[in-house]
C-alpha positions in Angstrom: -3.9 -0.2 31.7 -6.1 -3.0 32.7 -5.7 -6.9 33.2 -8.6 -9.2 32.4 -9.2 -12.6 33.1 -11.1 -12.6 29.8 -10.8 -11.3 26.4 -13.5 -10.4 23.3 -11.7 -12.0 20.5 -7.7 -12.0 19.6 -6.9 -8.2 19.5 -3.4 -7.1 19.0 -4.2 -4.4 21.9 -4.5 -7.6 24.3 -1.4 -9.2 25.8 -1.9 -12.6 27.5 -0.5 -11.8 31.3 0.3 -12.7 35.0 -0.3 -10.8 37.7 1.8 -10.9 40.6 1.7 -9.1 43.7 4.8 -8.5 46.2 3.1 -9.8 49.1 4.3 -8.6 53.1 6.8 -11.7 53.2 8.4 -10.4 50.4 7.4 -13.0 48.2 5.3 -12.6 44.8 1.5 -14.1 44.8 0.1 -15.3 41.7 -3.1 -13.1 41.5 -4.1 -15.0 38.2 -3.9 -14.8 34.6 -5.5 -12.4 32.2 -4.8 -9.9 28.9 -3.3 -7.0 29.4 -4.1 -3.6 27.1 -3.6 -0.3 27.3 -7.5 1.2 26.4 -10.8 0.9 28.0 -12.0 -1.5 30.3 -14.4 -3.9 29.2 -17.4 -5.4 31.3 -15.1 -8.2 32.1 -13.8 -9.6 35.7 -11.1 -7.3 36.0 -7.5 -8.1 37.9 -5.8 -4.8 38.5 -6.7 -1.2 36.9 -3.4 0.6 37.4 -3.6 4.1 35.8 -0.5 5.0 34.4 1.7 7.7 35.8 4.7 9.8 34.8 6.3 9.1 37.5 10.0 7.1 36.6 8.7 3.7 38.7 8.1 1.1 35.8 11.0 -1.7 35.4 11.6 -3.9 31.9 13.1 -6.7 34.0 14.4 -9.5 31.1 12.4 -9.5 28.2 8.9 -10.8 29.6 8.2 -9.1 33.1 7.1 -5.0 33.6 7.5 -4.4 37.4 6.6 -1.1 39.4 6.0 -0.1 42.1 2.1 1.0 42.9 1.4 3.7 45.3 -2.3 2.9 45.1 -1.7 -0.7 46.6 1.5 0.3 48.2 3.3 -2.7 47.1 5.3 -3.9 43.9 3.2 -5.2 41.4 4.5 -7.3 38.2 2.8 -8.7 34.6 4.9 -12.0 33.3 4.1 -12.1 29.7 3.7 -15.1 27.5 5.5 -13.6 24.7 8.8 -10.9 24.2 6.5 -9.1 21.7 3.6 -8.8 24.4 5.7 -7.5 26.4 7.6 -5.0 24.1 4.5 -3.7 22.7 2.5 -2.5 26.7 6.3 -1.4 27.1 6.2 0.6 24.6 2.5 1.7 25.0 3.7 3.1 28.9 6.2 5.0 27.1 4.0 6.8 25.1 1.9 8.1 27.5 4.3 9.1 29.9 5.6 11.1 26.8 2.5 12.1 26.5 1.4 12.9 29.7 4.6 15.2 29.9 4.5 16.6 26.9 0.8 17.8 27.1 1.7 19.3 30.6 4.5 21.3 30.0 2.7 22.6 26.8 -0.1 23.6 29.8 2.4 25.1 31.6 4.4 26.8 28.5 0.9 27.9 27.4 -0.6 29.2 30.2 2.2 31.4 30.9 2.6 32.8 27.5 1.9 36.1 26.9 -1.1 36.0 24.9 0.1 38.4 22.3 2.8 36.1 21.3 1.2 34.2 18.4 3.2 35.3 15.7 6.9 36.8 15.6 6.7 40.4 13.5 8.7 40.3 9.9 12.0 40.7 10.5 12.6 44.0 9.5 14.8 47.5 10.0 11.3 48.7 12.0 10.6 45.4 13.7 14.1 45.4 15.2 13.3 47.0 18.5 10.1 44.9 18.8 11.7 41.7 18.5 14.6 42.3 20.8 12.0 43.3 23.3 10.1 39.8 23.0 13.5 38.4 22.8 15.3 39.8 25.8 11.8 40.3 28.6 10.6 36.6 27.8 10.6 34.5 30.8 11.5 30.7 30.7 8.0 29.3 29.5 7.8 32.3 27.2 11.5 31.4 25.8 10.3 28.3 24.5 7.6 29.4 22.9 9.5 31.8 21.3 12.3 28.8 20.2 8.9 27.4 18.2 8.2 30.5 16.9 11.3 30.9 15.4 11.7 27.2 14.2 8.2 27.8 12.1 9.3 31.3 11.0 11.6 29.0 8.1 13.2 32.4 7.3 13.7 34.1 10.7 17.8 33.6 10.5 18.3 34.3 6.6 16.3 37.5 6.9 18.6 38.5 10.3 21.6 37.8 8.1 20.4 39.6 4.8 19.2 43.0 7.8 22.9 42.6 9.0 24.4 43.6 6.0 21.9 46.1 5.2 22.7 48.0 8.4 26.3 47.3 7.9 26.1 49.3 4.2 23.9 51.7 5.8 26.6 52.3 8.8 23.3 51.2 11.5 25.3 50.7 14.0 22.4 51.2 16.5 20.7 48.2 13.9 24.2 46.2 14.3 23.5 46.5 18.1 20.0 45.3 18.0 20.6 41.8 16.0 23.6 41.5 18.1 21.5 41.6 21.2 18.7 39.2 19.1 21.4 36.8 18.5 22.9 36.7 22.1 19.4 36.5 23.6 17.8 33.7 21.4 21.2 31.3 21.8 
């Protein structure tokens, strides 16, 4: 997110801005006026660079000011915006990439944890049965919600557990009963 005093033209990206800083008094200096996006910089004379975080600091204080607080300058710094819209939009554009930023590190997380076999959930079968309750029941946390996507894509996973469950019931399986019991209980 950058703030420059000048702008290339009247893109939608650029928000007309200023730039206060909370100053030791505890008052707010005018550091100037500029456009506001959320891209890269320019070669322009630039205000503030603030990379942004995913940390819970930003404020939407009425419906023209974004205030946070900056660990880089260690002070509170604040965009006034000439217009609601301006303002909604960079709002919206710091929500995004916190969403973003967390979703693309918990995938790391989830992913890198995973055991790498887990691509693909075997068809749910009478001789799958003791494979699947073995992902199901030794997955850890990261592996569990991997496993919850597996499932979701797998568009029969459920229906095929349903249709197996009356098979063993016909077939008097109770060790197959026990098995999508155990499935069940372990996925919810």
């Amino acid at each position: 997110m950058g703030a420059q005093e000048k702008s290339q033209g009247n893109s939608n990206s650029l928000q007309r801005v200023k730039v206060y800083r909370l100053n030791e008094d505890g008052k707010w200096d005018d550091q100037g006026t500029g456009h506001v996006s959320v891209d890269y910089l320019e070669d322009n004379e630039t205000l503030l660079v603030h990379r942004i975080c995913p940390d819970d600091i930003y404020r939407k204080q009425k419906d023209t000011i974004i205030s946070w607080r900056d660990s880089e300058y260690s002070t509170e710094l604040a965009l006034s915006f000439q217009e609601n819209t301006g303002c909604s939009y960079i709002w919206d554009q710091i929500c995004n990439v916190q969403r973003n930023i967390h979703f693309s590190s918990l995938n790391s997380e989830t992913f890198h944890s995973i055991n790498s076999e887990l691509r693909e959930l075997p068809a749910v079968e009478l001789s799958t049965l003791a494979i699947i309750l073995k992902i199901v029941t030794e997955s850890g946390i990261a592996d569990q919600m991997r496993l919850t996507v597996l499932i979701l894509n797998y568009q029969d996973f459920f229906q095929k557990l349903v249709e197996l469950f009356r098979i063993c019931e016909d077939l008097e399986n109770i060790d197959g009963l026990h098995m999508i019991f155990k499935i069940v209980k372990g996925i919810s």
